[in-house]
N, C-alpha and C positions, 0 to 999 in steps of 0.2 A: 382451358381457354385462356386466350392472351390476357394479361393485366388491364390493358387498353379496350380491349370489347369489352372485359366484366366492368370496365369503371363507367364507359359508355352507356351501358346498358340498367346498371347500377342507378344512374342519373334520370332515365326516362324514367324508371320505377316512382321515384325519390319524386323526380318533378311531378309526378300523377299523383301521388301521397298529397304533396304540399299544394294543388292547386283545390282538391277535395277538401282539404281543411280550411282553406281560403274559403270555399265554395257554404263551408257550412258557416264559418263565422258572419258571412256576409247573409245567411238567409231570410229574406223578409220576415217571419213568422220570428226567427230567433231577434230579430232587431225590432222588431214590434213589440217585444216581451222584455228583452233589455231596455226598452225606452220609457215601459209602462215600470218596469220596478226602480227604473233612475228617480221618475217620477214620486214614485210612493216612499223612496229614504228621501227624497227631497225636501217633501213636504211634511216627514215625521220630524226632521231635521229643524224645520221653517216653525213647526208647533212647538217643540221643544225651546226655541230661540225664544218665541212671543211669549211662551210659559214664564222665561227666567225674565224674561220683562218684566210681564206682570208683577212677578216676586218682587221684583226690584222698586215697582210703583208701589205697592203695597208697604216696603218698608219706607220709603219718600212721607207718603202719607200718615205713615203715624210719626214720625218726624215733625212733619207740617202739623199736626196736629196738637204735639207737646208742644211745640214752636207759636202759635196764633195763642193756645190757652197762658201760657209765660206772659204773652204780651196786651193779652186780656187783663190777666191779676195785674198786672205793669200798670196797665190802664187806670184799672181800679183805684189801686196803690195812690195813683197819681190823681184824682178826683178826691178822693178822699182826701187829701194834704188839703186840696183847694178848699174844700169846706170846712176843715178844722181849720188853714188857717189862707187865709185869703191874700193872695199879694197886695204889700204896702205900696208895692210902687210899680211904677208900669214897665219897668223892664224887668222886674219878675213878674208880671203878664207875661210878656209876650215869653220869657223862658217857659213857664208852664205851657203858654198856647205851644209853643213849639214841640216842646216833650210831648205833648198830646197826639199832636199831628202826625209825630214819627212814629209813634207807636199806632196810631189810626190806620197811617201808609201803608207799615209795616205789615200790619192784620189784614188789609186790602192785598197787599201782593201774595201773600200767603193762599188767597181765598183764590185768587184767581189762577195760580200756579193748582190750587185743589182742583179750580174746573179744567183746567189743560191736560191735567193726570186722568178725568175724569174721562173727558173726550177720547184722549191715548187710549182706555181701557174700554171703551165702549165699541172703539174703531180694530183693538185686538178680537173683542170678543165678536164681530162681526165675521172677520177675515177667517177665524178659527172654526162658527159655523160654515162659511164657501169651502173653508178648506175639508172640512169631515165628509160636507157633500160630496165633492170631487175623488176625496180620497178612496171612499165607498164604491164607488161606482168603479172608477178606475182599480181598484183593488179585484171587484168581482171578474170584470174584464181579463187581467192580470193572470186570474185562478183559472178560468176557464180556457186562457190560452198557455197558460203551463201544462196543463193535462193531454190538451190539443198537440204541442207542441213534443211532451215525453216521447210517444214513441215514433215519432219523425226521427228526433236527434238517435234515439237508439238504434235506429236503422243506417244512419247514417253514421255513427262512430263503428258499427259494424261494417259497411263497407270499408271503413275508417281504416280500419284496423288490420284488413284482409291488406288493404294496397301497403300498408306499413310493411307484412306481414311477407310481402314479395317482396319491396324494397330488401329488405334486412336478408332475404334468403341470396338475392342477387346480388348482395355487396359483403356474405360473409368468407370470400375467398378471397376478395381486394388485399394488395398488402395492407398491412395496420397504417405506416407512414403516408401511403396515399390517399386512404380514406381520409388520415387526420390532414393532411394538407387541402384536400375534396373541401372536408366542414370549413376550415379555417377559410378558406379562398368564397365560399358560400354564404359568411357573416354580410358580405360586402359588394358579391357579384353573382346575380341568377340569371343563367346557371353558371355554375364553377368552371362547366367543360365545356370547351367551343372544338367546331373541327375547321381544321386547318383548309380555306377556300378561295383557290387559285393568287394565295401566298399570302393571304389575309386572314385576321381573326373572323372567325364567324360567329364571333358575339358580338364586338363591336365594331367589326369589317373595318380594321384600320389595315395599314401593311405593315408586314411583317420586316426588321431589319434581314437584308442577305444573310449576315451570319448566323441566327438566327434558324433563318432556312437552312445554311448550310449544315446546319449540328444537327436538324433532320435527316438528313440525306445522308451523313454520317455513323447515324443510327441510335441516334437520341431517340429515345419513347412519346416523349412528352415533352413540352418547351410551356415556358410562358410566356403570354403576352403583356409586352411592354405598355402596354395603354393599357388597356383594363385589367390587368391582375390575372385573368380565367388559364387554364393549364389549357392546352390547344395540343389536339391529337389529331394523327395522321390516317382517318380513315375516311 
């Protein structure tokens, strides 16, 4: 058989293979399934994250914690001087009253950064029970449409594989150089092979340059088209 029918013919196989596998990537049932397990690393993902939070408030907190106690003994520290030994004069008052204050402040912003870490954790541990709900529920879903879903796809990589299986019979006599030029030209343009239609590409129906034509007529095989790249054959 001519070079030119097996490659033609090669290509109907080849384009039925690849519209089948199109056909399964896009199937609802398979996209419903990919969407529910996007879902579920999502939110393992999102639990994982709010975990290493928490870690992270947890060590804040004991932080805060040696931090306010420091400024309590400070405190202390600093009453106690006033009782043993009382300011002579009033601008060591007011330095005392000051040292007080700041360690007072101090102990106050601490407290209140405690309740913001508080709320923070109270508002993960919130999100974490939504999320376990969801996840559960959506997980069972997930499982039940995986199973659903098994011998659909096995039915269908089986046809799969049959069109592969005639592709690959119909294109194992192509020379090697034109298949490999066939793929190469197929990265970039589907299909690779147009037929030549009344002096036009019949992929992207531009016209074809006369000379062009002429190396046909000549008795060229195969030419390519100069606008879209596709090998253009004369049947």
């Amino acid at each position: 058989m001519d070079q030119i029918v097996m490659l033609w013919e090669f290509q109907q196989a080849d384009i039925e293979a690849d519209a089948l596998e199109t056909e399964i990537k896009r199937s609802p049932n398979r996209l419903a399934l990919k969407k529910n397990r996007d879902f579920l690393l999502e939110q393992q993902n999102t639990v994982k994250e709010m975990e290493e939070q928490v870690a992270e408030m947890l060590d804040r907190v004991d932080i805060i914690k040696d931090a306010i106690a420091l400024q309590e003994e400070q405190l202390k520290t600093l009453q106690a001087r006033l009782s043993e030994t009382p300011p002579e004069t009033l601008e060591d008052a007011r330095a005392f009253t000051q040292d007080a204050h700041k360690l007072v402040g101090n102990i106050q912003d601490y407290e209140q950064e405690m309740k913001r870490i508080q709320q923070d954790a109270n508002d993960h541990e919130r999100q974490q029970k939504e999320i376990v709900v969801k996840f559960a529920k959506v997980k069972a879903e997930y499982e039940k449409q995986k199973v659903e879903y098994e011998d659909e796809y096995k039915e269908q990589m089986k046809a799969l594989e049959e069109k592969r299986r005639i592709a690959q019979e119909k294109g194992k006599d192509i020379d090697a150089a034109l298949m490999e030029r066939y793929q190469t030209i197929k990265k970039h343009c589907i299909p690779p092979v147009a037929r030549l239609v009344n002096g036009q590409c019949g992929g992207c129906f531009m016209g074809l340059p006369q000379v062009t034509l002429r190396n046909l007529k000549t008795g060229a095989k195969i030419i390519e088209c100069e606008s879209c790249g596709r090998m253009i054959i004369p049947l």
